[in-house]
N, C-alpha and C positions, 0 to 999 in steps of 0.2 A: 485419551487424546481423541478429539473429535477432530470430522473433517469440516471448514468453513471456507465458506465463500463470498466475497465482500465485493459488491457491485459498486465502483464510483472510485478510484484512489486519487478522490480531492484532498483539501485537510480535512474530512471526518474520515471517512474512509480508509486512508491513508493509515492515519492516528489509530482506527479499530482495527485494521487489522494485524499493527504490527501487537499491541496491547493482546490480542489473541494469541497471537503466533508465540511472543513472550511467556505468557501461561501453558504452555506447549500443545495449543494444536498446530495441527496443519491447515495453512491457511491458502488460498487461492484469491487472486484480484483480477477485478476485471476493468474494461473500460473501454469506451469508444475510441479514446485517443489512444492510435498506437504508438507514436512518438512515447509518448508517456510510459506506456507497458516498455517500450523497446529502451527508455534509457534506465528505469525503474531493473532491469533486468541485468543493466553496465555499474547500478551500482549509484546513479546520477542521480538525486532530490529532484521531486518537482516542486515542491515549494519550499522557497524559505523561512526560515525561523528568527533569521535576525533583524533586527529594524533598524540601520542605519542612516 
């Protein structure tokens, strides 16, 4: 298990680190928007995956 650190959880970021974390490391995200971290933390998407 490695420890990783993924600066940016846009969709790539987002997408890499959970794809990490998946494979069993341990992952850490980072990011300017705290909004982001702080609902990312409750559990809340920041992006959507559906297109209607």
């Amino acid at each position: 298990m490695k420890q990783i650190c993924v600066v940016g959880v846009g969709y790539v970021g987002l997408f890499t680190a959970a794809c990490f974390a998946d494979l069993g490391n341990r992952v850490s995200a980072l990011d300017v928007n705290e909004i982001r971290i702080e609902n990312l933390n409750k559990g809340i998407m920041p992006i959507r995956f559906d297109r209607k």
